[in-house]
Backbone bond lengths (Angstrom), bond angles and torsions (degrees), N, CA, C in turn:
res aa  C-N    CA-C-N  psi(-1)  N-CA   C-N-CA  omega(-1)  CA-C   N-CA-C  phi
1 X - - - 1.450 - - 1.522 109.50 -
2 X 1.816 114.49 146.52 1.261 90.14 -177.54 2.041 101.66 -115.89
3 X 1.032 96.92 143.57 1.298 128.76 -158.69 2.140 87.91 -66.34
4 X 1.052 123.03 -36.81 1.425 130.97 173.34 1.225 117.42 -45.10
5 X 1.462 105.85 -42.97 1.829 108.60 -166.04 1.601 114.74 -82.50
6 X 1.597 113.11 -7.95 1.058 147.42 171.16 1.827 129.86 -66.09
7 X 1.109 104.42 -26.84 1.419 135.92 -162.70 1.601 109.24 -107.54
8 X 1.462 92.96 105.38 1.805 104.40 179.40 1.655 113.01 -124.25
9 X 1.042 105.99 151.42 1.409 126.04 -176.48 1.734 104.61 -89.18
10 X 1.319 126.59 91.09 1.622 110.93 168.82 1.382 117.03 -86.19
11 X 1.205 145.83 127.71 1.231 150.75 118.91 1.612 120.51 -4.81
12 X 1.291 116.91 107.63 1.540 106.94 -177.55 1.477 93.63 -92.89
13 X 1.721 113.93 166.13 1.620 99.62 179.51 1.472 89.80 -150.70
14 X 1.495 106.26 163.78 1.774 119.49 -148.36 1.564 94.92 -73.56
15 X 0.619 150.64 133.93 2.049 153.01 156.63 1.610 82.25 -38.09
16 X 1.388 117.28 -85.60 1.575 111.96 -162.11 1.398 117.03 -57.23
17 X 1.202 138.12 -31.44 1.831 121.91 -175.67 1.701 103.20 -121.14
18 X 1.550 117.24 -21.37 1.397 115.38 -174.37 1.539 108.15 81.81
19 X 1.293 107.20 11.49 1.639 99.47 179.22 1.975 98.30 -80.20
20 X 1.493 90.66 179.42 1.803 103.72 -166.22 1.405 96.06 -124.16
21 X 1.669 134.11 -26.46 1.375 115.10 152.26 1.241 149.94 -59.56
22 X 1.148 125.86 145.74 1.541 130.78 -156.20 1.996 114.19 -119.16
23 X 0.955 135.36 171.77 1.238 120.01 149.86 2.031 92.44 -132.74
24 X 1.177 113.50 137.99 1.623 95.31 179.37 1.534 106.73 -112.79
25 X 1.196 107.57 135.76 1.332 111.27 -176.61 1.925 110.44 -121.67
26 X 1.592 109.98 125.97 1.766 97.74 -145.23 1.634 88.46 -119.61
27 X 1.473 115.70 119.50 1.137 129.84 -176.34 1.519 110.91 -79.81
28 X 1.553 95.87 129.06 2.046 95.57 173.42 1.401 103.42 -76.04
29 X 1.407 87.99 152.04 1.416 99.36 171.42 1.813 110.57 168.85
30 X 1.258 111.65 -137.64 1.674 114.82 -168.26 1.751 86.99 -84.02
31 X 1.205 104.59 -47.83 1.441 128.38 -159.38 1.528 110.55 -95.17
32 X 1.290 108.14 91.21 1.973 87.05 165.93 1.517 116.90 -118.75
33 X 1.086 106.30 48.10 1.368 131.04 157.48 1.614 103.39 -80.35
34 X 1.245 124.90 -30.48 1.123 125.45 -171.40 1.294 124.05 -88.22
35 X 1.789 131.63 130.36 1.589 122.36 -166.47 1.136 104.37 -152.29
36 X 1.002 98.11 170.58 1.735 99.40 177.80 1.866 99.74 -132.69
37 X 1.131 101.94 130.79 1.399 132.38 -179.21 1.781 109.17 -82.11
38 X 1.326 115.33 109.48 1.152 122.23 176.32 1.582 113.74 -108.12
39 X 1.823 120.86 109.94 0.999 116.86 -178.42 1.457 118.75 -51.98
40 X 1.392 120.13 141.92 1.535 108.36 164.85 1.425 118.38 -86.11
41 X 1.135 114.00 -13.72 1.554 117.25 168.38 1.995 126.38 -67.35
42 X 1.440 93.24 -58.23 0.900 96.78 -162.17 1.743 105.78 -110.61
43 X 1.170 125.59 -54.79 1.487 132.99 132.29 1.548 87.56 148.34
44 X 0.944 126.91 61.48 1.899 140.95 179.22 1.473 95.55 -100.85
45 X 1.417 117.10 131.24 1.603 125.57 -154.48 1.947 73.11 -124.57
46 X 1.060 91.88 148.39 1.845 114.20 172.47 1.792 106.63 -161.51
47 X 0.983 105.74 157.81 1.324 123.25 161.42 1.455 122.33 -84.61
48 X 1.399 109.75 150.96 1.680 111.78 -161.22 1.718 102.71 -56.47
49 X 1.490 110.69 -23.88 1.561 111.53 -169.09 1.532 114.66 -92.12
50 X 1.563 102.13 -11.77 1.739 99.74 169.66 1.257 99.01 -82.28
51 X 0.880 125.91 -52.62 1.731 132.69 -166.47 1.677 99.27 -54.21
52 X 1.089 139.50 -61.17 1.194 135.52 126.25 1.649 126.96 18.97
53 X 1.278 95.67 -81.37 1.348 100.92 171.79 1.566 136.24 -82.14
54 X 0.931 100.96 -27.71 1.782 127.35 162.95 1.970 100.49 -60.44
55 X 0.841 99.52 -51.81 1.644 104.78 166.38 1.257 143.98 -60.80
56 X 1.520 104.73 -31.09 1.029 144.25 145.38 2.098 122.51 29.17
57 X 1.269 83.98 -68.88 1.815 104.44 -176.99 1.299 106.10 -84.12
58 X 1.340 124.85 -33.79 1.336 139.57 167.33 1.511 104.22 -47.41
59 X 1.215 96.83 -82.30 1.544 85.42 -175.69 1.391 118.37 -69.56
60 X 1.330 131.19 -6.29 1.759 111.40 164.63 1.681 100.88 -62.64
61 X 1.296 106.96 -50.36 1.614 92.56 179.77 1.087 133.35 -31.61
62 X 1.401 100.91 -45.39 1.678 106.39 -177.28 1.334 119.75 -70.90
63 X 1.481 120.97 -27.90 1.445 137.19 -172.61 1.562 104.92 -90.96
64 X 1.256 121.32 -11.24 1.405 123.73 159.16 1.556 98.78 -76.01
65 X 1.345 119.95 -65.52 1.431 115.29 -162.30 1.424 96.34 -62.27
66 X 1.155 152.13 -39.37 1.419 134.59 171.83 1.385 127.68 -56.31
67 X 1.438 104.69 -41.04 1.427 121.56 160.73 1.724 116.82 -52.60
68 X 1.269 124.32 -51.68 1.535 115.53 158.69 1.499 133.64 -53.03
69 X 1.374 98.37 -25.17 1.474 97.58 -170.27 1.198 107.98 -79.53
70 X 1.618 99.45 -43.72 2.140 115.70 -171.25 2.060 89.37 -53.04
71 X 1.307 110.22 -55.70 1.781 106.67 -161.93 1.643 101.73 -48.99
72 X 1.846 117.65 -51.89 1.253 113.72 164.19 1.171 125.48 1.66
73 X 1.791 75.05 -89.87 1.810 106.50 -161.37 1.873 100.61 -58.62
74 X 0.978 135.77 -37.97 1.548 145.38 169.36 1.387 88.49 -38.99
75 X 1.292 101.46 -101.66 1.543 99.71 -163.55 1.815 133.77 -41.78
76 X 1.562 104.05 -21.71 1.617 91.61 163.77 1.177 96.01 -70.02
77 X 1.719 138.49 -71.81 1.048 135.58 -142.16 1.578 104.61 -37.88
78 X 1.837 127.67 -59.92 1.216 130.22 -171.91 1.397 99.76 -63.64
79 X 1.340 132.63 -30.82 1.772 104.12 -165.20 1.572 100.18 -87.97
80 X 1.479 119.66 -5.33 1.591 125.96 179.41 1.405 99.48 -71.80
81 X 1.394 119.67 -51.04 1.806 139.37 170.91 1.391 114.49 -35.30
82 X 1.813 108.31 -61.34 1.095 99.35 -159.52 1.684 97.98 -86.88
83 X 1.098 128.98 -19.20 1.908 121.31 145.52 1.048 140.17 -16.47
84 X 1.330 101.64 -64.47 1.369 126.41 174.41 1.507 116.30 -75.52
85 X 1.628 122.26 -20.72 1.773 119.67 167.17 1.553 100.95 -85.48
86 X 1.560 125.40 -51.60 1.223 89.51 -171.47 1.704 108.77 -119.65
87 X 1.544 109.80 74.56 1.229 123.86 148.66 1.214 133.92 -39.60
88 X 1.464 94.79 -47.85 2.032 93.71 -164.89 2.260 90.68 -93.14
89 X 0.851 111.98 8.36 1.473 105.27 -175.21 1.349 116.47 -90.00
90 X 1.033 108.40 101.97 1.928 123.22 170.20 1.418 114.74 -48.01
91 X 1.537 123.61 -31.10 1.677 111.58 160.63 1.047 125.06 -101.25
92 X 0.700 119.14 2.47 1.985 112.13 172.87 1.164 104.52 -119.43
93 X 1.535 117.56 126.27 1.653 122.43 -179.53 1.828 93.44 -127.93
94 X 1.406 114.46 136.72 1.211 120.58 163.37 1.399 114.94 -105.02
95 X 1.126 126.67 134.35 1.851 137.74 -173.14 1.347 96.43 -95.40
């Protein structure tokens, strides 16, 4: 399976205007994993982990729809598998 077809880009979007631009502003410190997200719309400052969470349902969606596709793609791959082992066998037929 390839791990590529798997891989999506989400859009986080502001709680207050729903816009998808950002300005990022990245605080020194122990941690610079840590930022604060400045809307360009509206100018609502959050941290990378509210934005995150405010987003929240959004991205389960998406990780469901990835999650359906990967079980999909699983299961042709194995019933293509088990086809292809027992081909030459006169009693076992897979549908």
């Amino acid at each position: 399976m390839k791990d590529e077809k798997y891989q999506r880009s989400i859009g986080l979007q502001c709680p207050t205007c729903g816009c998808t631009d950002y300005e990022y502003e990245y605080e020194q410190g122990v941690d610079e994993t840590i930022e604060l997200a400045k809307c360009a719309s509206c100018g609502r400052e959050l941290t990378k982990d509210e934005l995150i969470h405010e987003n929240s349902e959004n991205i389960q969606e998406h990780v469901s729809e990835i999650g359906k596709q990967v079980t999909e793609d699983l299961a042709k791959e194995l019933k293509a598998s088990l086809k292809k082992a027992f081909r030459g066998s006169k009693n076992i037929r897979i549908k």
